[in-house]
C-alpha positions, 0 to 999 in steps of 0.5 A, spaced: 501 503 522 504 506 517 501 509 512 494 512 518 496 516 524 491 514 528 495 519 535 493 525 538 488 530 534 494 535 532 498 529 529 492 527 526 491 534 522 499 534 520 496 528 516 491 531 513 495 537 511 500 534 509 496 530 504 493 537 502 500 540 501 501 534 495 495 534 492 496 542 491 503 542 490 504 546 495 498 550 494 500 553 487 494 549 485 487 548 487 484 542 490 480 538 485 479 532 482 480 525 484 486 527 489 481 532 492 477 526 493 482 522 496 484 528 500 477 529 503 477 521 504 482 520 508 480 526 513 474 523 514 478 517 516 482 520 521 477 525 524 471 518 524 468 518 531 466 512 531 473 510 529 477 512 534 471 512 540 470 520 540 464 523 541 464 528 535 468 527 529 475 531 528 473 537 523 478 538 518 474 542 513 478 548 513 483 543 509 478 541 504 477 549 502 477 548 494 482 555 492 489 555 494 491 558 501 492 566 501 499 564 506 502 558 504 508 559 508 503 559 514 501 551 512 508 550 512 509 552 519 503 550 522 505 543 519 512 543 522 509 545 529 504 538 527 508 534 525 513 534 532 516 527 532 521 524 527 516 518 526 510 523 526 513 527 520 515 520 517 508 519 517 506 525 514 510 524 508 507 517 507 500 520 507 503 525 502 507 521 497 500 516 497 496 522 494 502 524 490 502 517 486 493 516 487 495 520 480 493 516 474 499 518 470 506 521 474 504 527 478 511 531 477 509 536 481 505 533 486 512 529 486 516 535 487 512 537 493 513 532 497 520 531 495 520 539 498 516 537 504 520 531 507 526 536 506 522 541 510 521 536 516 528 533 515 525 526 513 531 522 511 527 518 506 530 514 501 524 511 498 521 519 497 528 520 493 526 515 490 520 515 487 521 523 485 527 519 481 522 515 478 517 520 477 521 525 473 527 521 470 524 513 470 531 512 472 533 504 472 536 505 478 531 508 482 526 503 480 532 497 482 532 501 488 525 501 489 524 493 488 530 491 492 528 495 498 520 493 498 523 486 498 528 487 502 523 489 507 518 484 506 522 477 507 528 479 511 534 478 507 539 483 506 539 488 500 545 486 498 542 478 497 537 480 493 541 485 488 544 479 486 539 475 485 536 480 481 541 481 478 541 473 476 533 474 475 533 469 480 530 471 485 524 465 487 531 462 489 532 466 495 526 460 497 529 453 499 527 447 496 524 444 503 520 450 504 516 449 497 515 442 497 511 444 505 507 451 502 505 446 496 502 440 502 499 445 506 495 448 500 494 441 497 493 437 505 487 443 507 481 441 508 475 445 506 473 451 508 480 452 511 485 459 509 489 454 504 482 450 501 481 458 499 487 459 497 486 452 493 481 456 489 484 463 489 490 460 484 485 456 481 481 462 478 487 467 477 490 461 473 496 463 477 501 457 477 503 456 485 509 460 488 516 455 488 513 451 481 519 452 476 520 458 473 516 462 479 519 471 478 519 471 486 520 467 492 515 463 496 516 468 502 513 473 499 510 471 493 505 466 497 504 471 504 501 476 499 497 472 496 494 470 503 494 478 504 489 478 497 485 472 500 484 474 507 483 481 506 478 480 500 481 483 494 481 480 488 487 479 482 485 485 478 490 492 477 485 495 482 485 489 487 492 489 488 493 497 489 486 496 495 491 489 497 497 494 498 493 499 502 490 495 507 498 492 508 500 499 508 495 502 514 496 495 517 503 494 517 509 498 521 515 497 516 512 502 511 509 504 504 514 501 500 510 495 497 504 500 496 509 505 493 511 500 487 504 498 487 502 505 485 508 506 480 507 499 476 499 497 477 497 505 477 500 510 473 504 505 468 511 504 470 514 497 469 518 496 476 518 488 477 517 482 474 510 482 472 507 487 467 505 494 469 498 496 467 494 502 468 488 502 473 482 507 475 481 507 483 475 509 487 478 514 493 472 511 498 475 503 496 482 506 498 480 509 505 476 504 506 481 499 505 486 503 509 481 503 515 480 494 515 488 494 515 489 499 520 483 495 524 487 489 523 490 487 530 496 483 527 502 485 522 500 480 517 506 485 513 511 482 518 517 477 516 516 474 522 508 471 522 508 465 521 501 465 515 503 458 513 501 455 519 493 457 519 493 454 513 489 449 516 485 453 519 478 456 517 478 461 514 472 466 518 476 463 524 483 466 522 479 472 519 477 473 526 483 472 531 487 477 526 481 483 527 480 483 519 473 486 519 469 488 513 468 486 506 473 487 501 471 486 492 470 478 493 464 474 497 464 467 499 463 463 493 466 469 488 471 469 483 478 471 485 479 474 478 473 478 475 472 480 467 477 486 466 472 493 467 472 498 461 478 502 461 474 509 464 476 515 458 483 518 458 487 513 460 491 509 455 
C-alpha cells in the first residue's frame, strides 16, 4: 500500500513520526488542531491490535505530546534510523505530505517541511516537489505536472501522450470508440443488484452524463473505474466524498498518493488542477482514518490499470464487494443517494 505502512513496529513509528514532523513544521509549532487530530488518528490506525493481530496496541503517545520537542534534531535522527529503506522513508514522506495537505487552506510550512524532510531521506520524489511548487507559487506548470503524473499512473499511458492531449483538451480521446460503446452496454445490460445496476443509479443521482458520452473531460478508463472506486467503497459525490474515495484508493493501492495529492489541492484547499471545478471542503479526521484503514483491508488493487472492473459489472454488487475484501460502510447504504444536499459550509472557510 501506499499511503499506510502497516511493516514492523519501528517502520510503523517512522510513519507516525513523520506525520508529526509536517504537522509541526518541524517542531516549530505545537501540534494542535485538525492536523493534530489527523496525526493522533492515523497513529491509533497504525498502533490498532485488533488491526494487525497483536495482542496490545502500539503506543505512540509520546508523538502525540502537545508542545514542540526541547531536541528536534533528535526526531530527525531517530526518524532516519526508522525509516531505513528506500520504500519505507518514500512512505514516511506520503504520510507526511497527507497531513500537510489535511490543511483547509495551503499550509506552506507545513509544505516546506516536507520538502525538508524528503530531502533529509533523500527521497527523490517529484510529486513532493510538486506539491511544494503549487503550495507556494501555484505555478501552472507544477499543476499540469501533477494531473499528467496522476493520470499517467492510473491508465498506463505515457505522460508524454497524455501532455498532448492536454494540450489538445482532449483527453476522453485517449479512450477508443469500442471500449465506450461495450462500458455503456455493460452498464445498460446489468441486471439488478448487479455492480453496474449500481452504478446505473449512481450517475442517475449525480446528474453525471456517463464517461465516453460526447464532450466526457476525461477518458473512460479512468473516468469509469473511479467512479466503480465511489460505488463499491460507499462514497458519495460530494467534495468530502471524493477526498474519503481517494484515501481508500491511497492506502489500497501500490502506485502512490498522487490521485490523493490532487484531490486534496482541487477539492480540499481550492486549488483548480484538472477538469472540473475545484471547491473547499471540511473533512473529519476519523473518516479519513477510517477510510484509509477499509482501502488498506482491501485484498485487491482496485487502483491498478490492470483490474479488469468492467468485467464485474454483471455481478452483484455485496458479491464483488466480498471477493475484493471491501469491508465496513462508507456515507451511502443501500437505497441512499449518491449525491446528498450540499452541507453548510463550517465558519472560516470561504
Amino acid at each position: 500500500m501506499a499511503l499506510v505502512l502497516f511493516g514492523t513496529e519501528t517502520e510503523r513509528r517512522g510513519q507516525v513520526l513523520a506525520m508529526r514532523l509536517a504537522a509541526t513544521a518541524m517542531e516549530t509549532r505545537p501540534l494542535r488542531g485538525d492536523l493534530a487530530e489527523l496525526v493522533t488518528m492515523f497513529s491509533a490506525l497504525v498502533g490498532c491490535a485488533e488491526c494487525h493481530g497483536y495482542a496490545t496496541s502500539l503506543d505512540f503517545s509520546d508523538l502525540l505530546e502537545e508542545e514542540v520537542s526541547s531536541d528536534p534534531s533528535a526526531r530527525l535522527v531517530e526518524l532516519t534510523s526508522l525509516l531505513a529503506t528506500k520504500d519505507d522513508r518514500l512512505q514516511g514522506i506520503h504520510g507526511a505530505l497527507l497531513v500537510a495537505l489535511f490543511a483547509d487552506e495551503v499550509d506552506a510550512l507545513a509544505t516546506s517541511a516536507v520538502n525538508q524532510l524528503a530531502s533529509l531521506l533523500d527521497v527523490n520524489d517529484d510529486l513532493v516537489r510538486d506539491v511544494a511548487r503549487v503550495a507556494d507559487a501555484q505555478a501552472a506548470s507544477a499543476k499540469a505536472d501533477l494531473f499528467r503524473r496522476f493520470l499517467a499512473e492510473r491508465i498506463a499511458k505515457s505522460a508524454d501522450v497524455i501532455g498532448v492531449h492536454m494540450d489538445r483538451h482532449d483527453l476522453g480521446s485517449l479512450t477508443t470508440p469500442s471500449t465506450i460503446v461495450e462500458y455503456h452496454r455493460l452498464l445498460a445490460s446489468a441486471p439488478e443488484g448487479s455492480l453496474g445496476a449500481e452504478m446505473r443509479a449512481f450517475y442517475s443521482d449525480a446528474r453525471f452524463d456517463i464517461p465516453g458520452a460526447p464532450g466526457a473531460p476525461l477518458p473512460v478508463e479512468f473516468l469509469g473505474s473511479h467512479d466503480v472506486h465511489h460505488v463499491l467503497a460507499g462514497y458519495n459525490t460530494s467534495a468530502q466524498g471524493e477526498v474519503y474515495t481517494a484515501v481508500f484508493n491511497a492506502a489500497n493501492a501500490s502506485a502512490g498518493i498522487a490521485w490523493l495529492s490532487v484531490v486534496l489541492l482541487q477539492w480540499h484547499q481550492g486549488i483548480k488542477l484538472g477538469v472540473f471545478p475545484e471547491g473547499h471542503s471540511h473533512l473529519e479526521p476519523a473518516q479519513m482514518a477510517e477510510a484509509a484503514k477499509r482501502g488498506a483491508r482491501t485484498t485487491v488493487d482496485i487502483y491498478s490499470a490492470t483490474w479488469d472492473w468492467m468485467a464485474l459489472l454483471d455481478q452483484p454488487l455485496d458479491d464483488v464487494r466480498a471477493a475484493i475484501g471491501i469491508t465496513g460502510v462508507g456515507q451511502v447504504g443501500p437505497g441512499e443517494s449518491w449525491n446528498p444536499p450540499p452541507s453548510p459550509t463550517p465558519a472560516g472557510i470561504q
